[in-house]
C-alpha positions in Angstrom: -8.7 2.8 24.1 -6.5 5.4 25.6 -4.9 7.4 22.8 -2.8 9.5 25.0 -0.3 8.0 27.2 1.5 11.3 28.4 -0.2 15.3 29.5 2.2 17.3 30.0 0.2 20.9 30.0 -0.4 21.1 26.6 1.9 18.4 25.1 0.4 14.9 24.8 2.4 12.1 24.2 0.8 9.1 22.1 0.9 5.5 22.6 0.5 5.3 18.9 3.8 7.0 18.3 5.7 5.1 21.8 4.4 1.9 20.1 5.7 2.9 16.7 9.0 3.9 18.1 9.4 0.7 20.0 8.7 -1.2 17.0 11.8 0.5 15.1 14.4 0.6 17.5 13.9 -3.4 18.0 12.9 -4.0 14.7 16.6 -2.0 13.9 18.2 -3.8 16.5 17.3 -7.2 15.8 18.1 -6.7 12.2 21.6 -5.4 12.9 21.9 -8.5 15.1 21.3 -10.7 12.2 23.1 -9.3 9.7 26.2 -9.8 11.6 25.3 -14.1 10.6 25.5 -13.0 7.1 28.9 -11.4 7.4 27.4 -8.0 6.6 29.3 -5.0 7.6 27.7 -4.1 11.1 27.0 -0.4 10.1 25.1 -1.4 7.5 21.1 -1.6 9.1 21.8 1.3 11.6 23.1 3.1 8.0 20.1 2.0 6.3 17.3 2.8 9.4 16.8 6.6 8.9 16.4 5.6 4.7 14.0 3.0 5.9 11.9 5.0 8.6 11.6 7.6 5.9 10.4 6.0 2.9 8.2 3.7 5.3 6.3 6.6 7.3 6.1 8.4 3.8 4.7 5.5 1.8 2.5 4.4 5.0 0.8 8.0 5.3 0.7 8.5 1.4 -1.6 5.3 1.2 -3.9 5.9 3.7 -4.5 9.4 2.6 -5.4 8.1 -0.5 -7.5 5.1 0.6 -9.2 7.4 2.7 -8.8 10.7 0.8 -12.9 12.1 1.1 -12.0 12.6 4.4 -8.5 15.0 4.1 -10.3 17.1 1.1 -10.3 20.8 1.5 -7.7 20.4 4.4 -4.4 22.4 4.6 -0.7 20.2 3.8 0.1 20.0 7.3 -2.7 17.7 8.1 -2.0 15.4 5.5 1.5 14.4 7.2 -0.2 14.3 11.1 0.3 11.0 11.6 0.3 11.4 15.4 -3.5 9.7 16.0 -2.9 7.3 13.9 -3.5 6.9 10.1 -0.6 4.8 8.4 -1.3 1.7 6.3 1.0 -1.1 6.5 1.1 -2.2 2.9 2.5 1.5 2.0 5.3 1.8 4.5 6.2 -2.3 3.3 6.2 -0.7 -0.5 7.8 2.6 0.5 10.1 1.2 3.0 11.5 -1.8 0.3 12.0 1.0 -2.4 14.3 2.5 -0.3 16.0 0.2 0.5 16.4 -1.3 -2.7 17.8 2.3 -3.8 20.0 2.5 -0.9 21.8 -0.9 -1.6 22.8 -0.3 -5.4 24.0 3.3 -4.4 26.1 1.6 -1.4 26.5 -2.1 -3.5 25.5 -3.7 -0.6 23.9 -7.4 -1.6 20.1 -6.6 -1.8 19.1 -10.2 -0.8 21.0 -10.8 2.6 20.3 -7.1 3.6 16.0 -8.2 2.4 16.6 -11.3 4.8 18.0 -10.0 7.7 15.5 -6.9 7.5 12.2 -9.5 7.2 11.9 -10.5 10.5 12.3 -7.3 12.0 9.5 -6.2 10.3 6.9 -8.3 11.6 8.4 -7.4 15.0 8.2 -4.2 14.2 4.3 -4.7 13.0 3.3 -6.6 16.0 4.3 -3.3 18.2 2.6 -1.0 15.6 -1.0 -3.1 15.8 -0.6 -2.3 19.3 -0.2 1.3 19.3 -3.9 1.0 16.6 -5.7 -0.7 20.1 -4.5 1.9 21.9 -5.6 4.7 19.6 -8.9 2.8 18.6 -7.6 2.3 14.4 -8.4 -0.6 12.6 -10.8 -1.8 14.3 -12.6 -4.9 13.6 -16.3 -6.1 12.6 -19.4 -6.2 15.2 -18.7 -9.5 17.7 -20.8 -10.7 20.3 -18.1 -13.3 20.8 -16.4 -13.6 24.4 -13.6 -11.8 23.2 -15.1 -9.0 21.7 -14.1 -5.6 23.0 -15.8 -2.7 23.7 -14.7 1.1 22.3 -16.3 4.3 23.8 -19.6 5.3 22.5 -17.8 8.0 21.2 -15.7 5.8 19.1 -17.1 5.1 15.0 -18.5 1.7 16.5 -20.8 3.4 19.2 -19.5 1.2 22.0 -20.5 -2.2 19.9 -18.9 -5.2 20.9 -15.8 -6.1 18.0 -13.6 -8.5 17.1 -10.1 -7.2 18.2 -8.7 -7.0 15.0 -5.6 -5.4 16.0 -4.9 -8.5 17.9 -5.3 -10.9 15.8 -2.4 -9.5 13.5 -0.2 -8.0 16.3 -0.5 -11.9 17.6 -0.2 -13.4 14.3 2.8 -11.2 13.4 4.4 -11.9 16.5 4.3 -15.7 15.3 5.9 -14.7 12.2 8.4 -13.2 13.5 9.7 -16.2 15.6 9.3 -18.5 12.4 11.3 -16.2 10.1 13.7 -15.6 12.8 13.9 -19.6 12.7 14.4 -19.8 9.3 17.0 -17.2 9.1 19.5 -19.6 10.6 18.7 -22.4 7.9 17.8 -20.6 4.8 19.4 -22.1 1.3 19.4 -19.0 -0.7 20.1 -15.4 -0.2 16.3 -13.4 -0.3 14.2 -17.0 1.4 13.5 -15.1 4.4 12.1 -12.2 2.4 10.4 -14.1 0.3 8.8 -16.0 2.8 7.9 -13.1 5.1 5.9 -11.6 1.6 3.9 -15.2 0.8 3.1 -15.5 5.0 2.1 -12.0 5.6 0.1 -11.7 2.4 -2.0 -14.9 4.1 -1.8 -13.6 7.6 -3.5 -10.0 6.5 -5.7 -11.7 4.1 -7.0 -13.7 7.2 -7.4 -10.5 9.2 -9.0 -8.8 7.1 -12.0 -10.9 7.2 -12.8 -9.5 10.8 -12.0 -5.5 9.7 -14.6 -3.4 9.9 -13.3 0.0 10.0 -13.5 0.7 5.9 -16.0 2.6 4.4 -18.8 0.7 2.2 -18.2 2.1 -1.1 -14.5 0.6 -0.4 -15.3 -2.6 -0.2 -15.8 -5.3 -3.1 -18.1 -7.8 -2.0 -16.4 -9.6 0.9 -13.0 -8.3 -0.2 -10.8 -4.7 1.5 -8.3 -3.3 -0.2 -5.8 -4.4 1.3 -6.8 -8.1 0.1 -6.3 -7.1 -3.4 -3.0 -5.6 -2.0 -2.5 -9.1 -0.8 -2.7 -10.6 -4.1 -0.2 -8.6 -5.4 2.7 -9.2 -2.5 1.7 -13.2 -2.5 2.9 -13.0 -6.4 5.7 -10.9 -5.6 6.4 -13.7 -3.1 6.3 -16.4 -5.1 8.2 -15.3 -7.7 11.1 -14.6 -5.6 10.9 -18.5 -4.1 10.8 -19.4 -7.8 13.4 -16.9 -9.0 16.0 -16.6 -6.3 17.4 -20.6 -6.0 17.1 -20.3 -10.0 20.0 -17.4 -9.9 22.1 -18.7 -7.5 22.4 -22.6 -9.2 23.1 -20.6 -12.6 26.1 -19.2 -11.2 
């Protein structure tokens, strides 16, 4: 755990935030690559990446202030948005991120679908830099281990120097994997929104997998073995399968 990678007199620079960065400008970069196979205009994900970077880091911050929001009572505006440390959750920047995107492409007319699939894999590439940059700044952490494996925070850290399961490594991995198989599939999907739909139904499985070795929510959060973020889960798996039901559906009707 080394939050800070950079001290520069009084400016610190954060691995969270290098991380983060990293994950965009390949996630961006990738997805502008891919869109190209789609006959998509080439402008068209550097065009969308500020829309996307700003409803994601919104939606992302806006849900773990609320998940977490006993702790940001009583605390001025400015610390609500401090997102430096840490303190985004995934499932908002997916929600905020895909809104506006969605609002982006019927104000430009772009075809929502193809823009969704070539954007899908990016974003677990994005994801598995981001879980990196929560090792680094000691977020998300996972339940007590005494496996080989486990790892061991400062004392000073909420787990007290307690051996964990690296939770943040299990999804960075995980996502990492996802990535590759989406980028796969990308080259032999049947219907325009596939790749999309499949990166909702895998990552909704992937984090409800994780999630069984988190252990950084608080107790009166939790319901029974479930985290928030699995009943999250169940809500982007239907969202998922509906599209793979949906989508082929649309295009044989035409």
């Amino acid at each position: 755990m080394h939050p800070v990678a950079i001290q520069i007199g009084d400016i610190a620079i954060y691995w969270y935030g290098i991380f983060i960065a990293i994950g965009i400008l390949l996630g961006l970069w990738t997805a502008s690559r891919r869109a190209l196979l789609d006959k998509l205009p080439g402008e068209t994900i550097a065009d969308l990446g500020v829309i996307l970077i700003l409803g994601s880091l919104f939606g992302a911050r806006l849900f773990y202030v609320v998940t977490y929001w006993d702790d940001f009572k009583g605390l001025p505006l400015s610390k609500l948005f401090a997102i430096r440390n840490g303190g985004l959750v995934f499932y908002g920047g997916l929600l905020g991120g895909s809104l506006a995107a969605v609002v982006w492409c019927l104000w430009k007319k772009l075809p929502l679908w193809r823009v969704g699939d070539a954007l899908a894999p990016s974003i677990a590439l994005g994801h598995f830099f981001g879980r990196l940059g929560c090792l680094m700044t000691g977020c998300c952490y996972g339940r007590p281990s005494d496996l080989p494996w486990a790892i061991h925070f400062p004392v000073d850290h909420a787990t007290r120097g307690t051996g964990v399961h690296p939770a943040q490594l299990y999804e960075s991995g995980l996502n990492l994997l996802l990535y590759l198989g989406l980028a796969w599939l990308y080259r032999r999907k049947k219907f325009d929104g596939q790749v999309f739909a499949t990166y909702l139904l895998s990552y909704a499985v992937l984090r409800s997998f994780v999630e069984l070795f988190r252990g950084d929510y608080p107790v009166e959060q939790l319901t029974g073995a479930a985290t928030p973020a699995h009943l999250v889960s169940i809500g982007i798996l239907a969202a998922g399968a509906l599209l793979w039901w949906r989508l082929p559906r649309r295009v044989a009707a035409k």
